[in-house]
C-alpha positions in Angstrom: 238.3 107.6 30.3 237.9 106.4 26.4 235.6 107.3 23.6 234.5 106.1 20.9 234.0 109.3 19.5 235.9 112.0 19.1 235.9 114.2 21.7 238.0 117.8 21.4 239.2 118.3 24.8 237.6 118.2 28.0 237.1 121.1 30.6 239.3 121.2 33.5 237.2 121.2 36.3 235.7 117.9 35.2 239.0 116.4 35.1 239.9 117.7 38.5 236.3 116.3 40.2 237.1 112.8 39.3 240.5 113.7 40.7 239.3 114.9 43.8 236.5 112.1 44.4 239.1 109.4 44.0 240.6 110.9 46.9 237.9 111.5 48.9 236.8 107.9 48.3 239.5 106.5 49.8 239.8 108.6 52.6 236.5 108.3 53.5 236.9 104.5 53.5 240.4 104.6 55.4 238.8 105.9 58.7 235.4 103.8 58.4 237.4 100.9 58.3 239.2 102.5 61.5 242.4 102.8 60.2 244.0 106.0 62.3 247.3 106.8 60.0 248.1 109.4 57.4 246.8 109.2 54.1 248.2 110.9 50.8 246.9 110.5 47.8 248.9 112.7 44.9 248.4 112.0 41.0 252.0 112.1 38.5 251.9 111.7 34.9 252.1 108.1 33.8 255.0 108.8 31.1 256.8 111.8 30.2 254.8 113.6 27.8 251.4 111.9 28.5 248.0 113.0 30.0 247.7 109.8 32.1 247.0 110.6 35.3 248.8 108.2 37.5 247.4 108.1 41.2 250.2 107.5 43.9 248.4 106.7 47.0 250.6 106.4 50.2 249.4 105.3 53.6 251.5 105.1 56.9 251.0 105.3 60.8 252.0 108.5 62.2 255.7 108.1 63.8 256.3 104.9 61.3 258.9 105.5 58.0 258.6 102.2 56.6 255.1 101.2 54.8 254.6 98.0 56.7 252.9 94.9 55.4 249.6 95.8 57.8 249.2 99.0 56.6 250.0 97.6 52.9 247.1 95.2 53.3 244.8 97.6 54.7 245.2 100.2 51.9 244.8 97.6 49.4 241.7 95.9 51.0 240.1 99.4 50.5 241.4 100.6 47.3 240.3 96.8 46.5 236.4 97.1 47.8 235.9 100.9 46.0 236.8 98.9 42.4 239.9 100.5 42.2 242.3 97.7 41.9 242.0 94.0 41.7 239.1 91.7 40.7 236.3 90.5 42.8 233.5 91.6 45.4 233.7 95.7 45.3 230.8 98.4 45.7 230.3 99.0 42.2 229.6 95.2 41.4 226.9 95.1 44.7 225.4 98.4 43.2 225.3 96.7 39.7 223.9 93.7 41.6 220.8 95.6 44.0 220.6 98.3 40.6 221.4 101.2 43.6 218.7 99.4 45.7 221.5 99.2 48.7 218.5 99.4 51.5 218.1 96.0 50.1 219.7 94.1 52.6 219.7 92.0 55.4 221.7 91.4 58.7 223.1 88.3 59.6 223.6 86.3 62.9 227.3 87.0 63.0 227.0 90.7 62.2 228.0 90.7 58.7 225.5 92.3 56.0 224.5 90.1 52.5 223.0 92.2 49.5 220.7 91.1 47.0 217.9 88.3 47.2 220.0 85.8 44.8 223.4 84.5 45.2 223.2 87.3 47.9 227.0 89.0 48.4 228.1 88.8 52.0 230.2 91.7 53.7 231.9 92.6 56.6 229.8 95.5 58.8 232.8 97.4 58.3 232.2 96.9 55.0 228.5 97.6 54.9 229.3 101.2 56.6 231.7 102.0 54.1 228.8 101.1 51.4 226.2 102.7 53.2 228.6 106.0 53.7 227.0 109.0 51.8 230.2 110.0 51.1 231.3 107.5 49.6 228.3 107.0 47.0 228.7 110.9 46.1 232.4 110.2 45.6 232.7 106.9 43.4 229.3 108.0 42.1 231.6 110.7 40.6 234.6 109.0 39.7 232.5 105.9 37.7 229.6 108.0 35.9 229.9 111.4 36.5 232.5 111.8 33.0 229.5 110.4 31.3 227.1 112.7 32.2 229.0 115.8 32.6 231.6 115.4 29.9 229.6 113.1 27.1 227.6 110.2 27.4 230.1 108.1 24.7 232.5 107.7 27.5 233.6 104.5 29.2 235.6 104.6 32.8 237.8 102.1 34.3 239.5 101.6 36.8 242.7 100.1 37.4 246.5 99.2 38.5 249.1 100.9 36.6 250.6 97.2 36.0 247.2 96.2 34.9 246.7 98.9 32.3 250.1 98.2 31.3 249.1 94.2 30.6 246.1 95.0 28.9 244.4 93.3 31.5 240.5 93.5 32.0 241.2 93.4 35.6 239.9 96.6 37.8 236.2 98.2 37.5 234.7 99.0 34.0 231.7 101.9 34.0 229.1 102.7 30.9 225.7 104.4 30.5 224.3 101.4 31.8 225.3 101.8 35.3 224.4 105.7 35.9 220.4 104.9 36.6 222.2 102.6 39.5 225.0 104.9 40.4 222.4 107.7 40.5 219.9 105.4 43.0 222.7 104.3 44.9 223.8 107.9 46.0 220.7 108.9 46.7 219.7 106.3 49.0 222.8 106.5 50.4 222.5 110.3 51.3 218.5 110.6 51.5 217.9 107.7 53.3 215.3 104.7 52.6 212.8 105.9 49.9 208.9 104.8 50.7 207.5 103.3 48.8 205.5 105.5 45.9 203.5 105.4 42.8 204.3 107.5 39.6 202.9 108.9 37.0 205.0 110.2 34.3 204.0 113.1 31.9 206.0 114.6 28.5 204.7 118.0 27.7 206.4 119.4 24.6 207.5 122.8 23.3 207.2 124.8 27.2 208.4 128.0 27.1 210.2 128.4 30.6 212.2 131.3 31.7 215.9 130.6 34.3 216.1 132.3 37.4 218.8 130.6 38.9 220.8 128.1 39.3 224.7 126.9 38.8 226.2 126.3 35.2 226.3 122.7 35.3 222.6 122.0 37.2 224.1 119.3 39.4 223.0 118.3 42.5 220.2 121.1 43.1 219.5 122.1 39.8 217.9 124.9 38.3 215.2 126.9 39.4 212.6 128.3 36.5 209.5 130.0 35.9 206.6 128.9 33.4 203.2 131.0 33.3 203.6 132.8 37.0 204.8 129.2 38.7 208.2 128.5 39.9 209.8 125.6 39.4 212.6 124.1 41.9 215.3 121.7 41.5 214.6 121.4 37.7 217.2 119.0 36.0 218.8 119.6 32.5 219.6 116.1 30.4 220.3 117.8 27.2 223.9 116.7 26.9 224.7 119.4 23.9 223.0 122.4 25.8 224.5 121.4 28.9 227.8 121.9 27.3 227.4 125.4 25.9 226.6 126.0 29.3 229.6 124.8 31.0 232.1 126.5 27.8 230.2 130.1 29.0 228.9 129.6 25.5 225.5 130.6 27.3 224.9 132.3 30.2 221.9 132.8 31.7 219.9 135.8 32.1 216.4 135.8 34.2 214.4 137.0 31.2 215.5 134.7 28.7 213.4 132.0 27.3 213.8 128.6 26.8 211.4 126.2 24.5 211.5 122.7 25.9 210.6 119.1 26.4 209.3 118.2 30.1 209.2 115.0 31.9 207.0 115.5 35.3 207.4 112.7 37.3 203.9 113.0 40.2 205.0 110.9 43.2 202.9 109.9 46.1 203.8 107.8 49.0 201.6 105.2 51.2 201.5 107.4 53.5 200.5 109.9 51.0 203.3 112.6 50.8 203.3 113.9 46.9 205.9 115.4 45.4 207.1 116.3 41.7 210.2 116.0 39.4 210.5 117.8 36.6 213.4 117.2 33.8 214.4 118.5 30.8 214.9 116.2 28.2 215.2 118.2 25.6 216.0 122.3 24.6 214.6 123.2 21.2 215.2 126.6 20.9 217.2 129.3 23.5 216.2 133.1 22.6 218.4 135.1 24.6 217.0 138.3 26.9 218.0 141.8 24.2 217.2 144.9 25.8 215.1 147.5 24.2 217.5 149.8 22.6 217.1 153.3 24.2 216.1 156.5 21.1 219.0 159.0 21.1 217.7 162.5 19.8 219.2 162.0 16.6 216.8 158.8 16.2 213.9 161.0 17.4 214.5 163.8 14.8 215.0 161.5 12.5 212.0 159.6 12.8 209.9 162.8 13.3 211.3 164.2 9.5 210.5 160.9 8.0 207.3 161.4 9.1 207.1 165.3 7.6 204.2 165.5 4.7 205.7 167.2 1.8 
């Protein structure tokens, strides 16, 4: 992970979901492909004093000591096809390609899968499960874009051999803003299912006073839930990057009488076969007046109120 900026530290939990999605990635893709042995995956600093993460990722048959060139070829076909190593066809490059659209695809007489309507990339149907996995979208959905929106949205991701890095080489898989609208499609194609086809209309109401009720720090996945004028809002997404950050720091915690004064995006959806629903997002948190309690009149407040009050 780089920046251009400067970026004081990250929190640890980020750190250790990229961690833990690499892993679950290849897992994941390990017994899709049908491969049966035991898989480690362990992380080791790169050099003595540094804070690059190595991954050491191990595979054998149960029973077998030695790493044999099978299972050597069948870790690296995987590790190869999530963008983790090597140069050529991964899933990152067909999600760049369909723009998330994976749904877009077509079968083929001999049972492999090609994606995208020119130069079309052909894949095994092992392959195509491993694509299609959900996952497997959540997980490298994580690993290539998820530092960019939790952490901040200057960062770039790649991913790539230790002798690679150590080249300089531009070999490996390369993430930037401009792949999280397809990372973000992607996985939720991937775990929703095909979307129908809908039309949108798209509306930006400014300065909305809304009110939390719940929902956790970050506002991933389900997001939050709020209140505006006696509605309740579900599954309401945060995009400010600098509020979302005092909210992860504990900077601000929610309390379900604050108020908020915000920017909204509602996106109106309705399908051909006419099921509505709405988005809602904010883009934007002006002002955050935090809940204060009325202070409760001790007696010496009373009687000192009431003498103030005394005609002379």
């Amino acid at each position: 992970m780089s920046a251009d900026a400067s970026i004081d530290g990250i929190a640890v939990h980020e750190v250790a979901d990229v961690m833990y999605a690499f892993a679950e990635a290849v897992d994941e893709a390990m017994k899709l492909s049908g491969e049966q042995g035991q898989l480690k995956v362990n992380v080791r600093p790169f050099r003595q004093g540094s804070f690059i993460t190595e991954f050491v990722v191990t595979y054998a048959h149960q029973g077998i000591t030695l790493f044999s060139s099978q299972e050597a070829n069948a870790l690296s076909n995987v590790l190869g096809m999530l963008g983790f190593m090597g140069v050529g066809i991964s899933i990152p490059v067909i999600v760049r390609k369909v723009r998330g659209r994976i749904d877009k695809c077509t079968r083929n007489e001999d049972g492999s899968y090609s994606y995208g309507d020119t130069d079309p990339v052909t894949v095994s149907e092992t392959e195509h499960k491993v694509i299609q996995s959900p996952k497997v979208a959540k997980a490298l959905k994580t690993v290539y874009v998820g530092p960019m929106i939790n952490i901040d949205n200057s960062i770039n991701v790649t991913v790539q051999s230790k002798q690679e890095f150590e080249a300089k080489s531009t070999a490996g898989t390369t993430a930037n803003q401009l792949d999280i609208c397809a990372m973000d499609e992607y996985e939720r194609i991937a775990v929703e299912g095909i979307p129908e086809e809908h039309d949108d209309e798209v509306h930006e109401i400014c300065s909305v006073s809304v009110t939390p009720l719940a929902g956790p720090y970050t506002g991933s996945e389900r997001g939050y839930r709020f209140k505006c004028l006696g509605d309740t809002w579900d599954h309401v997404q945060i995009r400010d990057l600098e509020f979302l950050k005092d909210l992860e720091s504990g900077k601000i915690r929610f309390m379900n009488k604050d108020v908020l004064v915000v920017d909204l995006e509602i996106v109106q959806s309705i399908t051909k076969s006419g099921k509505e629903s709405v988005r809602r997002t904010i883009t934007k948190v002006h002002e955050y007046r935090p809940y204060e309690p009325p202070k409760q009149m001790t007696i010496e407040d009373a009687e000192a109120d009431m003498g103030s009050n005394v005609l002379p």
